[in-house]
C-alpha positions in Angstrom: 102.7 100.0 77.4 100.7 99.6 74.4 99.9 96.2 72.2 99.3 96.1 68.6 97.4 93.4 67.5 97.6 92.8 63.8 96.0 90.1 62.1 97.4 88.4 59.0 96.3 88.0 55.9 94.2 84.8 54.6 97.2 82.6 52.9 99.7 84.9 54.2 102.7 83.9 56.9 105.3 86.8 58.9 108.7 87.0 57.8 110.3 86.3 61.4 113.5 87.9 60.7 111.5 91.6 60.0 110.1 90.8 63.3 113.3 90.1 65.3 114.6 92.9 63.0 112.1 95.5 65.1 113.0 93.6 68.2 116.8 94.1 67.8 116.5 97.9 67.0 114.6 98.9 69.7 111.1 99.8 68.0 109.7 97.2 69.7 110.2 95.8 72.7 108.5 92.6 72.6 106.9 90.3 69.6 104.6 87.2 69.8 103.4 85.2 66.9 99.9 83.1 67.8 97.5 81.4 65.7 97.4 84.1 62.9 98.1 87.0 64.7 101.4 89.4 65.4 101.7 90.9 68.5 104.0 93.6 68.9 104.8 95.5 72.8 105.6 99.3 72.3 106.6 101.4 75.9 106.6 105.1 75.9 104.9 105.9 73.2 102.5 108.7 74.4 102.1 111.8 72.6 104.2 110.7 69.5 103.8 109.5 66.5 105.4 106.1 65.9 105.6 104.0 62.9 107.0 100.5 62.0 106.9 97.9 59.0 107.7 94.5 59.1 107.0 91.9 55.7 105.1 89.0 55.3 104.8 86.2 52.5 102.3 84.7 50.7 102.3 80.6 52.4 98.8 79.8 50.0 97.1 80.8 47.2 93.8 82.5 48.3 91.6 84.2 45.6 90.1 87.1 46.9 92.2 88.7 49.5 90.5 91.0 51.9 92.6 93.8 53.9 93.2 92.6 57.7 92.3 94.5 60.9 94.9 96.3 63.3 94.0 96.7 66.6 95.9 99.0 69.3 95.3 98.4 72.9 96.8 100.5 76.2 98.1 96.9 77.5 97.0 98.2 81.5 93.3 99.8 80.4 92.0 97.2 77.8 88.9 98.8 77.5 91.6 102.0 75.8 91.7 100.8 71.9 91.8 101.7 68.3 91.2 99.7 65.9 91.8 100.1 61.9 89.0 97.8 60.1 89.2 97.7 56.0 
C-alpha cells in the first residue's frame, strides 16, 4: 500500500466531492482530510504508472502563494518515500 501525502495550499481548502469522486471510482481506496493535509491510500500500485487529480478552492486571500510539497510513502516501510518539494 502506498500513502500520498499532499499538503495544501496557504488560503486554499479540498473540494470533498473530487475526493469522494476518486474514492467511488476506485483510484483510491481510502482518503483522509487532517489539519491541512490530504491523504490518499493507493494498493497495487507497483511497477505502474498511476495518476489522479482532484480540485481545491481558494477559502482566503493569501498574497504570495508558494507551490506545496507531495510526499509518497510505502505505508509498511516508512523509511520507502518520495517526495516532490517546489
Amino acid at each position: 500500500m502506498v500513502l500520498v501525502d499532499v499538503k495544501m495550499l496557504s488560503g486554499f481548502t479540498p473540494v470533498m466531492s473530487s475526493i469522494e469522486e476518486l474514492e467511488n471510482n476506485g483510484q483510491v481506496m481510502k482518503s483522509e482530510v487532517k489539519n491541512d493535509h490530504v491523504l490518499f491510500f493507493l494498493e497495487k500500485v507497483w511497477g505502474i504508472a498511476n495518476s489522479f487529480t482532484f480540485s481545491v478552492e481558494q477559502s482566503n486571500h493569501v498574497s504570495n502563494i508558494q507551490p506545496a510539497p507531495v510526499m509518497v510513502y510505502d505505508y509498511y516501510e516508512k523509511g520507502r518515500q518520495a517526495a516532490i518539494m517546489p
